[in-house]
C-alpha positions as CSV (number, residue, x, y, z in Angstrom):
1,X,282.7,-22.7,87.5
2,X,281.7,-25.8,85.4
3,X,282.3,-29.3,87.8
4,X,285.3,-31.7,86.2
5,X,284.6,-34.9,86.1
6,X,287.1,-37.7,85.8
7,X,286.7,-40.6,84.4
8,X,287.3,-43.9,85.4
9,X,285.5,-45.9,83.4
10,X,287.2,-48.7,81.7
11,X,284.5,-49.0,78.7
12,X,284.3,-45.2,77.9
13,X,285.6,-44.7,74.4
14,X,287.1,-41.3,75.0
15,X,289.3,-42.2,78.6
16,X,288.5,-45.9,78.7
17,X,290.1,-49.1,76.6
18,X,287.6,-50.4,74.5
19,X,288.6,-49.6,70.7
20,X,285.5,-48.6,68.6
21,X,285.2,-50.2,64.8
22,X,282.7,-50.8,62.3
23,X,278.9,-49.0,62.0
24,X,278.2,-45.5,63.2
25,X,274.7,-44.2,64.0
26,X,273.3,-41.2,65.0
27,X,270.3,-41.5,67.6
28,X,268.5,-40.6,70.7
29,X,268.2,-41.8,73.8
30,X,264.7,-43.3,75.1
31,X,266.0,-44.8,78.0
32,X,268.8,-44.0,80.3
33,X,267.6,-46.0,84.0
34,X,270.1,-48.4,83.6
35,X,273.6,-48.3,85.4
36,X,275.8,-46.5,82.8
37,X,273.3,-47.7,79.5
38,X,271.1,-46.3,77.5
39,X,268.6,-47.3,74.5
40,X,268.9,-45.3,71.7
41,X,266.6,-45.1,68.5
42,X,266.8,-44.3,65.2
43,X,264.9,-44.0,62.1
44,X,265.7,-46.4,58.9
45,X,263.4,-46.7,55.8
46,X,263.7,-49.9,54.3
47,X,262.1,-51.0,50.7
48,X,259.3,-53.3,50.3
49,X,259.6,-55.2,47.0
50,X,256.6,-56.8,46.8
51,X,254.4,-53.2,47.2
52,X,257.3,-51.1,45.8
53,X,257.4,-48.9,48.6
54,X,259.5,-48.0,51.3
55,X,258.4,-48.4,54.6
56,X,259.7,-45.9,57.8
57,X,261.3,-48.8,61.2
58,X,262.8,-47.6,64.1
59,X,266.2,-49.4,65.4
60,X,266.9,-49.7,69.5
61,X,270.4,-50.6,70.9
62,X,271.6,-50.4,73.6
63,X,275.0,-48.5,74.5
64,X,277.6,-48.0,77.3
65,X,276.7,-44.4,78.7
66,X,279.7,-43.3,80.0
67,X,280.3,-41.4,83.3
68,X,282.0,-38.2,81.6
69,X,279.1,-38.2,79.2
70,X,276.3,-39.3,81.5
71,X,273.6,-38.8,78.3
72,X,270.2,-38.5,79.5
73,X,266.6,-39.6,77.7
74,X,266.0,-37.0,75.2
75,X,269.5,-36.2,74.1
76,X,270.6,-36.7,70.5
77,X,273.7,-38.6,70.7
78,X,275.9,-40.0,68.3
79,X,276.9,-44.0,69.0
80,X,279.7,-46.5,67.0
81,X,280.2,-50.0,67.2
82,X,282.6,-51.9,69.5
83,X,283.4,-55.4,70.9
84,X,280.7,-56.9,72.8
85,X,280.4,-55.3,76.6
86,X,278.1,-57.3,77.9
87,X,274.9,-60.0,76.4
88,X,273.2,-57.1,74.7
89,X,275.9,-53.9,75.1
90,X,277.8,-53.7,71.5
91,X,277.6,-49.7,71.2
92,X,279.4,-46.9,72.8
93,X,278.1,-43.4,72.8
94,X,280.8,-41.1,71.3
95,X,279.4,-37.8,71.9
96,X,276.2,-35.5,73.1
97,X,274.8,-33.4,70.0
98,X,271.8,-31.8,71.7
99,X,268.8,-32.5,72.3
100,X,265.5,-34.1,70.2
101,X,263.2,-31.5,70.7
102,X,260.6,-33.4,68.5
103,X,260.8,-36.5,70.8
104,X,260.3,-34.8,74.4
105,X,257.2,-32.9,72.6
106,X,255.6,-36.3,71.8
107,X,256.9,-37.6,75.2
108,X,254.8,-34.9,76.8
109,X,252.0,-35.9,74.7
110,X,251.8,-39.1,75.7
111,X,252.1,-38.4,79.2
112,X,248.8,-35.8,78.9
113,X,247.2,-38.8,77.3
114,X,247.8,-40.9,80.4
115,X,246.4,-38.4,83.0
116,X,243.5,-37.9,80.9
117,X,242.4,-41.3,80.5
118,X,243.3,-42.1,84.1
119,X,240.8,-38.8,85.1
120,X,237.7,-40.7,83.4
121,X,237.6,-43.7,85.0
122,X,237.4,-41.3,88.6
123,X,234.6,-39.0,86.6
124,X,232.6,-42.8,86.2
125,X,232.7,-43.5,89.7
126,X,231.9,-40.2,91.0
127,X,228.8,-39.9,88.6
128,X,227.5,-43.2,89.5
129,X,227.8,-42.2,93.4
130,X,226.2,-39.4,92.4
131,X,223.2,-41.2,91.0
């Protein structure tokens, strides 16, 4: 039995009044710690005249996470343009459509980085006691 969830939010797209207009992206979410908002990242190439070339940027917004959606870091979600909802919220995420598998791989990557340079310092320490 699958939990129902109403929503109450006034700035969900879906249940809420905020009209959405304009640009619409399809992202994931990097971030989600904040009280209903997330940061979500994309990929854009953009063309370098000068070196005739196009070079691969990332773009980061952030977005009113609703409470019916609730989308967590990781998720691949797809985000359109409203009015402004606060100084930096002008997106609204519209809908889950899975999950990045690429980004939670490099996610765990990075993390395995951190423990192993965090492990050497103790290794120092422990050899020079040693010694």
């Amino acid at each position: 039995m699958t939990k129902q969830i109403t929503c109450t939010d006034a700035h969900c797209a879906l249940h809420g009044s905020v009209k959405t207009h304009g640009r619409t992206f399809v992202g994931t979410v990097i971030e989600s710690k904040m009280q209903r908002t997330a940061t979500v990242e994309w990929p854009r190439t953009r063309y370098i005249h000068k070196y005739e070339r196009t070079a691969t940027e990332r773009s980061r917004v952030k977005a009113h996470n609703p409470d019916c959606l609730n989308a967590k870091k990781g998720d691949l979600v797809k985000i359109q343009e409203s009015r402004p909802l606060s100084k930096t919220k002008t997106f609204v995420i519209l809908e889950i459509l899975g999950q990045n598998r690429s980004f939670m791989a490099r996610e765990e990557l990075l993390e395995e980085a951190k423990q192993k340079t965090e492990k050497k310092p103790a290794e120092k320490i422990a050899a020079e006691a040693a010694q």
